[in-house]
C-alpha positions in Angstrom: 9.2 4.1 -13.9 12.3 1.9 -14.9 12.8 -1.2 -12.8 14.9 -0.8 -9.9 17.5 -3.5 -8.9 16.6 -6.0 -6.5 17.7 -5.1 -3.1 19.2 -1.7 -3.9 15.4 0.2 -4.5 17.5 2.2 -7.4 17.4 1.8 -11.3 20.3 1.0 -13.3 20.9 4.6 -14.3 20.3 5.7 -10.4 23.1 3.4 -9.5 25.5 4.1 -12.3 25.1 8.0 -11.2 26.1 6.9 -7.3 29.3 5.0 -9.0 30.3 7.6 -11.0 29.9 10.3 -8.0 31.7 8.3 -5.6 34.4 7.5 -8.1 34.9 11.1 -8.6 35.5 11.7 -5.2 37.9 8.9 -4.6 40.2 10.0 -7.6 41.5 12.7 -5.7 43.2 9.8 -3.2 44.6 8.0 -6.1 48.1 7.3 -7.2 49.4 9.7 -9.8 49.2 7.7 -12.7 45.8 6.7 -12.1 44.1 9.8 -10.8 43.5 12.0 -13.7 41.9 9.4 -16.3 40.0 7.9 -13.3 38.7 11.4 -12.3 38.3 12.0 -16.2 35.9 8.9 -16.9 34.2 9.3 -13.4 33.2 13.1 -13.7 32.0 11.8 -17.8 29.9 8.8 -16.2 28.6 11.1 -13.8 27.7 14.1 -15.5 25.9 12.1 -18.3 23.9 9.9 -16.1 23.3 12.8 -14.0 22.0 14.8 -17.0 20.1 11.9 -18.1 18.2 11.4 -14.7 17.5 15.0 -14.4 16.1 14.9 -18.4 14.0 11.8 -17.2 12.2 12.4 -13.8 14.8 12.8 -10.8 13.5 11.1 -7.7 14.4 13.3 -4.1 16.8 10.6 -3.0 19.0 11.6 -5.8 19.1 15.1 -5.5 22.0 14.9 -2.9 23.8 12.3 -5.0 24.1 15.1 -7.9 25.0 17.9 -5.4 28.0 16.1 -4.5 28.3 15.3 -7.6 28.1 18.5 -8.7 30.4 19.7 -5.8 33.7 17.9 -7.4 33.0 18.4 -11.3 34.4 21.4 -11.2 37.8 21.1 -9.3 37.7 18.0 -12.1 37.4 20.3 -15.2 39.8 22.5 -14.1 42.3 20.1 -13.6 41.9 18.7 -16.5 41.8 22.0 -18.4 44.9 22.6 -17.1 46.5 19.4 -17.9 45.8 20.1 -21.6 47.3 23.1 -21.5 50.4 21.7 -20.2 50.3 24.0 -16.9 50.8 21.7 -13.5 48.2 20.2 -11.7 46.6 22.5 -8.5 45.8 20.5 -5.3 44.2 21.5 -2.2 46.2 20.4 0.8 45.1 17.5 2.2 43.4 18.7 5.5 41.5 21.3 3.3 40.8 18.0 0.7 39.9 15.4 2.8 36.9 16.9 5.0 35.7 18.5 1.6 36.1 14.4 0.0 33.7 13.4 3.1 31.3 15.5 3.2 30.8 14.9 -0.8 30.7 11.4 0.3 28.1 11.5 2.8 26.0 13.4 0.3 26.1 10.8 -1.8 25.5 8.2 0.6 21.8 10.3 1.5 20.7 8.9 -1.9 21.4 5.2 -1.6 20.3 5.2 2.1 17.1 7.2 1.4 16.0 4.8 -1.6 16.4 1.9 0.5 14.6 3.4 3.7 11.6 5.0 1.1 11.8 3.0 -1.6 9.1 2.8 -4.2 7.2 -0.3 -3.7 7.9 -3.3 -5.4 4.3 -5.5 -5.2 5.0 -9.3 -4.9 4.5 -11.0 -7.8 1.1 -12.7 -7.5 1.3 -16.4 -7.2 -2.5 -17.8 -8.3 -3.1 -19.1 -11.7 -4.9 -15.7 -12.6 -3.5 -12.7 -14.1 -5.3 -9.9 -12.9 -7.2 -6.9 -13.9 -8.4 -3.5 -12.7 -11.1 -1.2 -12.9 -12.4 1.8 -11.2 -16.1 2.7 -11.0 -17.9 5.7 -9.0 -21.5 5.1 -7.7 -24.0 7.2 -6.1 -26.4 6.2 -3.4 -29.3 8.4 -4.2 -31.3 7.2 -1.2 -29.0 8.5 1.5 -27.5 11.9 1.6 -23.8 13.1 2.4 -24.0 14.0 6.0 -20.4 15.5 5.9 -21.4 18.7 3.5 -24.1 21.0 4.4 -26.0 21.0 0.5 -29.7 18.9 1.0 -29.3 17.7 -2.1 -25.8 16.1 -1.6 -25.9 12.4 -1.9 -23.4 9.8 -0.9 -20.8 8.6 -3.9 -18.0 6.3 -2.9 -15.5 5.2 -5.6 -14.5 1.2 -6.2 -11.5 -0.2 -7.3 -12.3 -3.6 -8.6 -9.2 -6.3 -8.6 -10.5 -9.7 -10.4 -8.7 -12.8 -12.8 -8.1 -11.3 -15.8 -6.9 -13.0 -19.1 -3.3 -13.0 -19.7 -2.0 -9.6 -21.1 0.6 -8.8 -23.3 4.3 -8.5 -21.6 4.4 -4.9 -22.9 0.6 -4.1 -21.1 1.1 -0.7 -19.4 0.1 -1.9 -15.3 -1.9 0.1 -13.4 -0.6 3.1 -11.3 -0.8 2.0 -7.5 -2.8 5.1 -6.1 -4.9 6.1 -9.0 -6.1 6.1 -12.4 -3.3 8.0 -13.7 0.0 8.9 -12.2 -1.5 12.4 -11.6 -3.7 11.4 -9.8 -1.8 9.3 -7.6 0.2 12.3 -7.2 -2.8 13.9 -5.1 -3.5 11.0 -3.5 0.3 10.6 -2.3 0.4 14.0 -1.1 -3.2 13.7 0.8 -1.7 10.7 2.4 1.6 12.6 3.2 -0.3 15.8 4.8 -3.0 13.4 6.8 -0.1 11.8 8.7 1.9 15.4 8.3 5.6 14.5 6.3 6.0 16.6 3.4 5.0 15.2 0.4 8.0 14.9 -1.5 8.9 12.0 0.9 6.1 9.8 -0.6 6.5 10.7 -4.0 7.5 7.2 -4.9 4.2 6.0 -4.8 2.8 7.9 -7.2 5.5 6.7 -9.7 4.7 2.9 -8.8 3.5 0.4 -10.7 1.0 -2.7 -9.9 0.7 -6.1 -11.7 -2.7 -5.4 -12.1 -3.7 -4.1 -16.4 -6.3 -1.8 -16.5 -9.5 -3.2 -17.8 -7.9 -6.2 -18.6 -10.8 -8.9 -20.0 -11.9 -11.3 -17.4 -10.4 -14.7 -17.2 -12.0 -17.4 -19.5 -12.0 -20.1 -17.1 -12.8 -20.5 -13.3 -17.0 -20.2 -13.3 -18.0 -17.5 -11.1 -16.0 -15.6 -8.7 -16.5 -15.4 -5.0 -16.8 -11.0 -4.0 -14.7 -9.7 -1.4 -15.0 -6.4 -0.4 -12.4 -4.3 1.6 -12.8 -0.8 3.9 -9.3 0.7 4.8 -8.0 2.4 7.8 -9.1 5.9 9.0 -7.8 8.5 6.4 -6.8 5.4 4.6 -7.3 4.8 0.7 -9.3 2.1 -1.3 -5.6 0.8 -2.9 -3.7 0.7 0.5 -4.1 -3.3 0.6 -3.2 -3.7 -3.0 -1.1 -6.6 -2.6 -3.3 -8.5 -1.0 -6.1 -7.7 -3.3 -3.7 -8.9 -5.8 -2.9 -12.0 -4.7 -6.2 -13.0 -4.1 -7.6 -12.1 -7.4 -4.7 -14.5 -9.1 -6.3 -16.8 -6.9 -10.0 -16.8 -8.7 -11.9 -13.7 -6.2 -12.9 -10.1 -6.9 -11.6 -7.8 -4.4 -13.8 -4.6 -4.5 -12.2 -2.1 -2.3 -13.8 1.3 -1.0 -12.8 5.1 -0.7 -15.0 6.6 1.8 -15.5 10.1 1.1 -14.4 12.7 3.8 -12.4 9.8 5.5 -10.5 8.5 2.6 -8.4 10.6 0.3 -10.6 9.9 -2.7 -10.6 11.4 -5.9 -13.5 11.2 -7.9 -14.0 11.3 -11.6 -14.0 14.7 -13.5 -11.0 15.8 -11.3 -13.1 16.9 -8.4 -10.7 15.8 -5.3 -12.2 15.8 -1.6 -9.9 15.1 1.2 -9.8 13.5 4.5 -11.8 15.7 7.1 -11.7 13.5 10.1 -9.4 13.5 13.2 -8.8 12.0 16.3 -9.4 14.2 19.0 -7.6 13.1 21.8 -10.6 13.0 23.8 -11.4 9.5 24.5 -14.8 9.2 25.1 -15.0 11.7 22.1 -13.0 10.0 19.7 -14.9 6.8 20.6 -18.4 8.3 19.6 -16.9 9.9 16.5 -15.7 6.5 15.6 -18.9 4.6 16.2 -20.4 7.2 13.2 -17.6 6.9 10.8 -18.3 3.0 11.4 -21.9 3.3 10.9 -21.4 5.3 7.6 -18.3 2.7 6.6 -21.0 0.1 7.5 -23.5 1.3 5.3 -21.4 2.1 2.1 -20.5 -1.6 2.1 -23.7 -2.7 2.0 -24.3 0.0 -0.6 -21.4 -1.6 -2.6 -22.6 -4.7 -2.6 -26.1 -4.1 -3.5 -24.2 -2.6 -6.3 -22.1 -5.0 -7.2 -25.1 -7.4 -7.2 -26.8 -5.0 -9.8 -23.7 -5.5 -12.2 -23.6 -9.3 -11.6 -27.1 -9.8 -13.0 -26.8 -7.2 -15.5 -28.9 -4.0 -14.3 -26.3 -1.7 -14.4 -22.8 -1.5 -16.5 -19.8 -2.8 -14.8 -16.6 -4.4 -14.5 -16.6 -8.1 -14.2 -20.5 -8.3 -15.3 -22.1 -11.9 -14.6 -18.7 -13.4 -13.8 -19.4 -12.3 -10.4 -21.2 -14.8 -7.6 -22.6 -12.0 -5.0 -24.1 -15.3 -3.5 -20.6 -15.5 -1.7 -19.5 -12.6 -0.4 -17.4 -11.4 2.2 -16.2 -8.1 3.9 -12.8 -7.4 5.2 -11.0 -4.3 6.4 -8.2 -2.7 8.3 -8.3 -1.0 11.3 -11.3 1.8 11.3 -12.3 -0.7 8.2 -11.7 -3.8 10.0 -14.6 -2.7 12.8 -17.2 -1.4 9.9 -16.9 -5.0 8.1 -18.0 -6.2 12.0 -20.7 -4.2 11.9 -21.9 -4.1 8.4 -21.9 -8.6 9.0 -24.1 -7.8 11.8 -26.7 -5.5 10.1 -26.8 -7.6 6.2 -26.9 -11.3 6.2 -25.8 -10.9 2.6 -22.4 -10.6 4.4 -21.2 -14.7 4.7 -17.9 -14.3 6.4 -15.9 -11.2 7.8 -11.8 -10.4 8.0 -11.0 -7.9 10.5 -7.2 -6.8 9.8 -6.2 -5.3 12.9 -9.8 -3.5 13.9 -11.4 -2.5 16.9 -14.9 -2.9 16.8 -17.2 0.4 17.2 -20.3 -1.6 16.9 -22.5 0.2 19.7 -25.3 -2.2 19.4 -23.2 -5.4 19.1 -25.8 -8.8 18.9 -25.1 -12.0 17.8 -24.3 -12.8 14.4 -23.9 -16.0 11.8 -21.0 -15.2 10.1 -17.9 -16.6 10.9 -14.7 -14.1 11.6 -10.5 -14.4 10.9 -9.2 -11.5 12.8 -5.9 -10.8 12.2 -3.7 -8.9 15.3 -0.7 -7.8 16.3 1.0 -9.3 19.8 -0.7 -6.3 21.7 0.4 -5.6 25.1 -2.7 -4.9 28.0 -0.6 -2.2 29.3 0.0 -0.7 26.0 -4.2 -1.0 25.0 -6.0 -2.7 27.6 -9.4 -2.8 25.7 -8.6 -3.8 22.3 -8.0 -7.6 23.0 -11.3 -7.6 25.2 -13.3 -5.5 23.2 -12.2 -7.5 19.9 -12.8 -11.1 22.1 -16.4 -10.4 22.7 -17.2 -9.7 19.5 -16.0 -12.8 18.1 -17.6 -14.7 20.9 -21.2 -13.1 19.5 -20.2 -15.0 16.4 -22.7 -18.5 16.1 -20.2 -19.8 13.7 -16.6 -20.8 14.6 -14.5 -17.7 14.5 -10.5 -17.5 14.2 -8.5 -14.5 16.0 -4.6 -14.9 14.5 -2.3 -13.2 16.3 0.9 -12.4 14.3 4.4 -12.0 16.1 6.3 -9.2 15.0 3.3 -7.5 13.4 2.8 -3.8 13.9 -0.5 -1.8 12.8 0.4 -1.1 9.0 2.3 -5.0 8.7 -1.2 -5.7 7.1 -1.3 -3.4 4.8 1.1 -2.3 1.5 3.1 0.1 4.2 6.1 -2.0 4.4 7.0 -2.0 1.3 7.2 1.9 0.9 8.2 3.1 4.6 11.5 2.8 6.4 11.5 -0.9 8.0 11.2 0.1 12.0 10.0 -2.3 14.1 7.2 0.6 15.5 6.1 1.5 12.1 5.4 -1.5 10.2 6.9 -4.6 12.6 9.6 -6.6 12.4 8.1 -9.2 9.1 10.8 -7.3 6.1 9.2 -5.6 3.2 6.6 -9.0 2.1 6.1 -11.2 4.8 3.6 -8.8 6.1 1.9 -9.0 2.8 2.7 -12.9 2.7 1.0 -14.0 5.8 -2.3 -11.4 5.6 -2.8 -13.4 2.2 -1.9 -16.7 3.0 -4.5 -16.5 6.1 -6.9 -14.4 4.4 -6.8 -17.1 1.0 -7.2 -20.1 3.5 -10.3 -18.5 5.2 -11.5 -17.4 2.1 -11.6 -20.7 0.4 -13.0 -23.0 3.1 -15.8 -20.1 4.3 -17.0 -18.9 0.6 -15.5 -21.9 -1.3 -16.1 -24.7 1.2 -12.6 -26.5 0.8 -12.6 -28.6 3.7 -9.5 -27.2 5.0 -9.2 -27.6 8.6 -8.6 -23.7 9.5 -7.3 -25.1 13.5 -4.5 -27.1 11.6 -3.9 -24.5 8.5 -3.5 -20.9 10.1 -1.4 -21.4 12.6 1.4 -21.2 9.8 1.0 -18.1 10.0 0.7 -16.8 13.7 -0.6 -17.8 17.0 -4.1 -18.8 16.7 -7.0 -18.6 19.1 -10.5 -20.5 18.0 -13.7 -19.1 19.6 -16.0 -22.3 19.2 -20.3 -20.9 18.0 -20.8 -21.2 22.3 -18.1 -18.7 23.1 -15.2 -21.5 24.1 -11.5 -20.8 23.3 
């Protein structure tokens, strides 16, 4: 995908096409003298860039770009035509000209306006010492089979995506594609995403032509000892590379960020092709949705500890894997978003292996909530009581179970998705992804996320009462339940 220009979401040739259509349309207002070689080099610019970003790979913004493009040329040719062959000029009186001139004109304004309101992302550069590498692996739990299919013999497989400190690669190293292992791939993926939260496809296809800063397979960094493991469930019908910024930018800063694609909730796509989508919906039932949610938490719950028993294989050499012994699965913790957010809760609760938790906007399913040691940054939007009475409380309790000293950080002008990559792909309304722009989201869910990270698996002293309010409004629940 060629690099698009800052602020615009378009590439060079995108924007010389939008030029050279909206110069064509404006020669027809011109003065004499300057009309026809305007027109002439405008309907050249256009149709040549136009042919070019067809012969490449059009994106849908640009489509109505070239039909009004495509509208003019040929009242351009003929003019021209007939100028060379000495015969005068035919113009279309002006009340016939001049609705014609703005409707081409608001087709080619679709283009710019769609690119900026659906752009395809941009990721932040990352800003740790650490370049950083990728990998995807696919295990199989053989000891617990896949409830969601009705073959006995079906066991649970959940794919990885591994971010970690790489060694520098080459400024030429291909970057990994953002929602798979190839671009076809993340074609699937996009369009599973598109039909879970039902827009046609085509309005996401950006992502799939998106690049990371991650290089796949890239060796693991030199320096740095061994790296703290966090590991990372999504949102419901969410993918394992829906926080990839944030996995990112804490890789540069010296962790490995293992996130999950839960089969049946996740659009994952599994090695050898074989694609299974998303199969769980809200209901609209309350009570309903609320015991279908405790399950999918419970089976979250239990593929992270899975993951990390896993992960803890590869560190001391049992199985093959990315990263190897570089790992330290002696400091671990598990994060999520939303549905994600509650199954890291729970799966603290149930493995002690667990040493700290990040709950990005999650409400806690746990039906069997008890006290546990970890300690907990939850991350939350400025939620209204009348808008959901029983997420504040319900999320409150559980971080007053903590025994350590837990950290709720409530972010003003957040939304639901402002903590995850959304932003930075979906129009910027207040509703959808908050009011942050298309990185401060990603900023701040870093910033607090690194700063939590560090003094709870590192032990930096930070003082987390005097460091995260930076980024929000903080409330501290004290191990005897005091805020």
């Amino acid at each position: 995908m060629t690099e698009t220009l800052p602020g615009l979401h378009m590439s060079l040739l995108e924007t010389v096409v939008v030029v050279g259509a909206v110069a064509l349309v404006a020669a027809r207002w011109l003065p004499r003298r300057m009309r026809r070689p305007v027109a002439f080099n405008a309907g050249l610019v256009a149709l040549l860039s136009g042919t070019a970003l067809v012969v490449g790979s059009v994106r849908w913004q640009m489509v109505p770009v070239l039909a009004g493009a495509a509208l003019v040329l040929p009242f351009v040719v003929a003019a021209e035509l007939r100028a060379r062959s000495c015969r005068p000029p035919r113009r279309a009186r002006w009340w016939v000209a001049l609705p014609a001139s703005l409707v081409c004109l608001c087709l080619i304004a679709i283009g710019p306006a769609a690119a900026w309101a659906l752009p395809t992302p941009a990721f932040p550069a990352p800003s740790g010492s650490f370049a950083v590498g990728t990998s995807v692996v696919e295990w199989t739990d053989a000891n617990r089979p896949e409830n969601a299919t009705p073959e006995a013999d079906d066991r649970r497989t959940v794919v990885v995506q591994l971010w970690y400190p790489a060694r520098k690669s080459p400024v030429d190293a291909r970057r990994a594609a953002y929602l798979g292992r190839t671009e076809h791939e993340a074609g699937i993926v996009s369009n599973a995403l598109a039909d879970y939260v039902g827009v046609p496809g085509f309005l996401l296809d950006g992502l799939s032509r998106a690049r990371t800063h991650a290089v796949v397979d890239a060796p693991v960094a030199e320096g740095g000892g061994r790296f703290p493991v966090v590991l990372f469930s999504p949102g419901l019908g969410g993918v394992r590379s829906q926080n990839t910024a944030w996995a990112q930018e804490l890789a540069s800063h010296g962790y490995v960020v293992a996130a999950l694609d839960h089969p049946y909730d996740s659009a994952a796509v599994l090695a050898g092709g074989r694609t299974i989508p998303t199969k769980v919906t809200a209901t609209g039932d309350a009570d309903r949705d609320e015991k279908l949610a405790a399950g999918w938490t419970a089976v979250r719950a239990a593929d992270l500890s899975f993951v990390l028993t896993q992960l803890d294989r590869v560190a001391r050499g049992e199985v093959p894997g990315p990263v190897g012994g570089r790992m330290d699965t002696g400091r671990v913790a598990v994060t999520g978003h939303s549905l994600g957010g509650g199954a890291a809760l729970q799966a603290a609760r149930q493995d002690s292996r667990f040493d700290a938790v990040i709950n990005l906007d999650g409400f806690p399913h746990d039906p069997d909530a008890k006290p546990f040691p970890q300690p907990v940054l939850a991350l939350t939007q400025d939620i209204r009581r009348d808008i959901d009475p029983d997420y504040i409380p319900a999320l409150t309790h559980v971080l007053t179970l903590s025994t350590a000293t837990s950290y709720r950080l409530t972010v003003p002008g957040a939304a639901h998705l402002t903590f995850t990559d959304a932003p930075l792909y979906l129009p910027p309304v207040g509703s959808i992804v908050g009011s942050l722009g298309r990185t401060d989201g990603a900023r701040i869910t870093a910033g607090a996320s690194h700063a939590f990270l560090d003094t709870t698996l590192r032990g930096e002293p930070d003082d987390l009462a005097t460091v995260l309010p930076a980024h929000g409004v903080l409330t501290v629940h004290s191990p005897r339940g005091r805020t």
